[in-house]
matplotlib code that plots the C-alpha trace (Angstrom):
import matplotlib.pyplot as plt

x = [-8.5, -6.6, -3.3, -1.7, 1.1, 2.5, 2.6, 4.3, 6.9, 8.1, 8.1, 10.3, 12.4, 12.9, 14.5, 17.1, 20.5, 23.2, 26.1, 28.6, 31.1, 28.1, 27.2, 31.0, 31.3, 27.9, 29.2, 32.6, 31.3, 29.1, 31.4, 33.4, 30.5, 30.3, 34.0, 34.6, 35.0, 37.2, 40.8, 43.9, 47.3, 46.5, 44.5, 43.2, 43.4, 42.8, 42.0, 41.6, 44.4, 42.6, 39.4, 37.5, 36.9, 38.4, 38.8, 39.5, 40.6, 39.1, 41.1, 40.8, 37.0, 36.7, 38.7, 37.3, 33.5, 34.5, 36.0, 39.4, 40.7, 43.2, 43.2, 46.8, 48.1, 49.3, 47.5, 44.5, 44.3, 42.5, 40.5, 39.1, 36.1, 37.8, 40.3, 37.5, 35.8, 39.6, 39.8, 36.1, 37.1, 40.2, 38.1, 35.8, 38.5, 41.1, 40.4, 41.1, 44.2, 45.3, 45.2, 46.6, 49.4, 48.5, 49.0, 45.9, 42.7, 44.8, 46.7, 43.0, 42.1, 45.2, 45.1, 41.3, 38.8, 36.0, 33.1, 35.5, 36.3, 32.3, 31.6, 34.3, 32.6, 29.1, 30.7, 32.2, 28.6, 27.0, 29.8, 29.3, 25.9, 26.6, 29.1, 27.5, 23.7, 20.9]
y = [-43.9, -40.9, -40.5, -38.7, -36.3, -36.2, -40.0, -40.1, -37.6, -39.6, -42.6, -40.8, -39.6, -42.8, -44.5, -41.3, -42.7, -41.9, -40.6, -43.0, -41.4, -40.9, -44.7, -45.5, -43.5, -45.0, -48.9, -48.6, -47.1, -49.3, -52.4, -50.8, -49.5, -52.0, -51.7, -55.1, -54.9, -51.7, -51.5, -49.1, -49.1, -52.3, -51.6, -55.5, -57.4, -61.3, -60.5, -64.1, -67.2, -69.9, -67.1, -65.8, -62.6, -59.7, -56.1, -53.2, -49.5, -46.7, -46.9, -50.8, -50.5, -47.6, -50.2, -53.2, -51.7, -50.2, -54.0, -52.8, -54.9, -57.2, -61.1, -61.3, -57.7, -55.9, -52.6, -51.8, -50.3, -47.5, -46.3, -42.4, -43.4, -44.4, -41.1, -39.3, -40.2, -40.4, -36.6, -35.6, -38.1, -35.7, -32.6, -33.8, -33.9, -31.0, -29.0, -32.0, -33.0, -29.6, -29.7, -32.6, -32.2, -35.5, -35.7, -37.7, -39.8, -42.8, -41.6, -39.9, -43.5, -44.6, -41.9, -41.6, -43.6, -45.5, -43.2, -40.4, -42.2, -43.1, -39.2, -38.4, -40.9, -39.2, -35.5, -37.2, -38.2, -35.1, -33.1, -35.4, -34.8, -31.0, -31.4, -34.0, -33.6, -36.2]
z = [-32.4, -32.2, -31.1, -28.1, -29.4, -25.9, -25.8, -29.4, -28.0, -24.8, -27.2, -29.3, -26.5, -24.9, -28.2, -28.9, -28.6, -25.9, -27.3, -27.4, -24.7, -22.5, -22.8, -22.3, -18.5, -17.7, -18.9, -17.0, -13.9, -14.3, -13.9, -10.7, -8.9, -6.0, -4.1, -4.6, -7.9, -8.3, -7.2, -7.3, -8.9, -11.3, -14.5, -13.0, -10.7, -9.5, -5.8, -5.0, -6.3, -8.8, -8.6, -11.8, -10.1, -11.2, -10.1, -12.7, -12.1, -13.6, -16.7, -17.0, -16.4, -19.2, -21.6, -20.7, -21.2, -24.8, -26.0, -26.2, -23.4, -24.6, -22.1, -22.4, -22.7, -18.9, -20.2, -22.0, -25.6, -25.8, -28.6, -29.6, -27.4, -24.4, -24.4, -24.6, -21.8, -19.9, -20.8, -19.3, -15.8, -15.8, -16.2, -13.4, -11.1, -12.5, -9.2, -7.1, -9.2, -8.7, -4.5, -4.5, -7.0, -9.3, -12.8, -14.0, -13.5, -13.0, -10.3, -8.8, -8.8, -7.0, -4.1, -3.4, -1.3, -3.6, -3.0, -4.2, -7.5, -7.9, -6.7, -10.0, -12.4, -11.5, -12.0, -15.3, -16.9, -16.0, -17.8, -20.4, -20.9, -20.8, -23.6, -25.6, -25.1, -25.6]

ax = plt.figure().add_subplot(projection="3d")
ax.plot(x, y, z, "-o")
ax.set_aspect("equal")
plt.show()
């Protein structure tokens, strides 16, 4: 039987690897994208007393997706990976952060409704795609 060139190239396609960045925004947004589990000015945070449940920021989300997340550590560790993908959130939101006089993603985060943090996390991927490829 012969063999559909068009078939082998979707195959081919389909098991190309993300770069890892890409597949780093796509995990920690990911992890936030219902409301319930995102929050604002904690990098987590126990909602609920004697709960499991946990809400992350932006920043938390991007470290606890890449494994740099540390159980007894206040603030994540971040690794080449994960300020990577801080620097292309920033860049999604630089005109934003410019009108309203922030500094960084992490204060984006803190100031802005969810769907406006999701909105940034989509812009994010897409530039990430643009600068990465795949």
């Amino acid at each position: 039987m012969l063999l559909d060139p068009k078939w082998e190239r979707k195959e081919k396609e389909l098991t190309t690897p993300v770069h890892p960045v890409i597949d780093l925004l796509q995990r920690g947004k990911k992890l936030i994208e219902n409301e319930n589990d995102w929050c604002q000015c904690n990098y987590r945070r126990y909602p609920e007393k004697g709960s499991d449940r946990v809400q992350y920021c932006s920043l938390g989300a991007l470290a606890l997706a890449s494994g740099h997340y540390f159980n007894n550590d206040p603030c994540p560790a971040y690794n080449d990976q994960v300020l990577e993908a801080i620097s292309i959130l920033k860049a999604a939101v630089r005109d934003w952060l410019q009108l309203d006089n922030l500094r960084n993603f992490a204060s984006f985060n803190d100031t802005h409704t969810h769907a406006e943090v999701m909105a940034a996390w989509d812009r994010a991927i897409k530039l990430a795609y643009i600068t990465y490829g795949s």
